[in-house]
N, C-alpha and C positions, 0 to 999 in steps of 0.2 A: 431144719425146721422150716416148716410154711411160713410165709411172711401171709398177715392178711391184709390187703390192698382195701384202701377205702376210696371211693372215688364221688369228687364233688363236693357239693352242699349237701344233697339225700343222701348220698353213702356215709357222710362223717353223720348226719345227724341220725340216719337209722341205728349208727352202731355206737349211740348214746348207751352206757351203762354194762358195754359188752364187755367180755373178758379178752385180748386181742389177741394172747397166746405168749410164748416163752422165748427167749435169746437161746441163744449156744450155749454151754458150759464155758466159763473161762478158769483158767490155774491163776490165783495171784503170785505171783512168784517172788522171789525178794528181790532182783533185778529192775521190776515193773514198781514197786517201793520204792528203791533206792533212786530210779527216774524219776519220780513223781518229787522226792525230798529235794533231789538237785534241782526242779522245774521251779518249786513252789518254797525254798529256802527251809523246809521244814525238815529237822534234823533231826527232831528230837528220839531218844535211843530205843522208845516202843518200838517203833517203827524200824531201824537202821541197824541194832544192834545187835545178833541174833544171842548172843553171848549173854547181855546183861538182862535183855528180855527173857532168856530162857528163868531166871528167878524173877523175874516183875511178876505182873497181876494176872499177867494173860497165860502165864507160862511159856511166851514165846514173842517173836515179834507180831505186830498186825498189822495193815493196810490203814493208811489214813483214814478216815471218814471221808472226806472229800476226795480222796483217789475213789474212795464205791461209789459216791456222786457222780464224778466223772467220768465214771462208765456206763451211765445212763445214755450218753452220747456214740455211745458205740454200739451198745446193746436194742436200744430203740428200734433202730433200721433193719434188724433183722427180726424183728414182732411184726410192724405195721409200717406200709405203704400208702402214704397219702396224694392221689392225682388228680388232674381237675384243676389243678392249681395255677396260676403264674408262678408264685414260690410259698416257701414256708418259711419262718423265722423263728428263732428260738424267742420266746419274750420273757422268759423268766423263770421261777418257781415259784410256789407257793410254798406250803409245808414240807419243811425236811425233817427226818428224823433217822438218828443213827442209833439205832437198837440195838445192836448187839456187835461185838469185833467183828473182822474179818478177819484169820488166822492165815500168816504167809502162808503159802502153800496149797491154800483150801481151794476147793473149786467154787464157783459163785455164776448166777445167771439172772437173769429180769423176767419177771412177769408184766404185764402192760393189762390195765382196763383207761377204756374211753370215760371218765369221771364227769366231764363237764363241757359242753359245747353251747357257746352265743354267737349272736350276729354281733360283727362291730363291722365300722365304719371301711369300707372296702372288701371282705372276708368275714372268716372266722375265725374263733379264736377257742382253742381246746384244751382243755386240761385232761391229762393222762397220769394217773395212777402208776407209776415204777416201783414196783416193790422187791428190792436185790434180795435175794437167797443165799444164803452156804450150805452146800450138801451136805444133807445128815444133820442140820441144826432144825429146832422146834420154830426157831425165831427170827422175823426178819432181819438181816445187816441193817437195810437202809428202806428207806419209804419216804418217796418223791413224788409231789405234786409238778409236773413236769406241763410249765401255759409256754401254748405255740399260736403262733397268726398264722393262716392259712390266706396270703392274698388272692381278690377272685382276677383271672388274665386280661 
């Protein structure tokens, strides 16, 4: 995939409202689960037990909600490149929303639009649109308001 490079103050703020392009495919796999549950103490048998999930709700185990948030941080950087910079800082989120499972095994990817860019005090600061996919569903997993400070060097 093409990453699209944004360069400066004019380049982030021309590409106010753009669509910035797609990540890689990823497989979640129940390995990449069962790391996320020992990371984050989250044990619960959705997630870890492929057994007792196969009768749950889902018909199978699923990926945390916040494992698909957390892959905002990996899928990002292969959408969009921002230069021009001193550095960049994660500063937060806005809205998250988990919409639909993520099925172990399913493959899943980000889409990225530039949502919101200001001046603040040194830089700027952007809001990007991350909206996780699973192949073959109608409905987003996840949908992240993903704010970053761009400091100027």
């Amino acid at each position: 995939m093409a990453v699209t490079v944004l360069h400066g103050t004019e380049g982030v703020v021309a590409a106010t409202g753009a669509h910035l392009g797609y990540s890689d495919w990823l497989v979640v796999d129940q390995q990449r689960v069962n790391q996320f549950a020992d990371a984050t103490g989250d044990h619960q048998w959705i997630h870890i037990d492929p057994e007792r999930a196969a009768a749950g709700p889902f018909g199978g185990p699923i990926a945390h909600g916040f494992l698909t948030l957390s892959l905002s941080n990996m899928f990002l950087p292969q959408i969009v490149e921002v230069t021009g910079f001193a550095m960049g800082v994660n500063y937060g989120t806005g809205k998250v929303r988990f919409v639909s499972p993520v099925p172990v095994g399913s493959r899943v990817r980000a889409g990225a639009e530039l949502t919101g860019v200001t001046e603040v005090s040194g830089g700027l600061q952007t809001t990007m649109t991350i909206t996780v996919e699973v192949e073959g569903s109608t409905k987003p997993a996840c949908v992240i308001e993903s704010i970053s400070r761009w400091l100027n060097p």
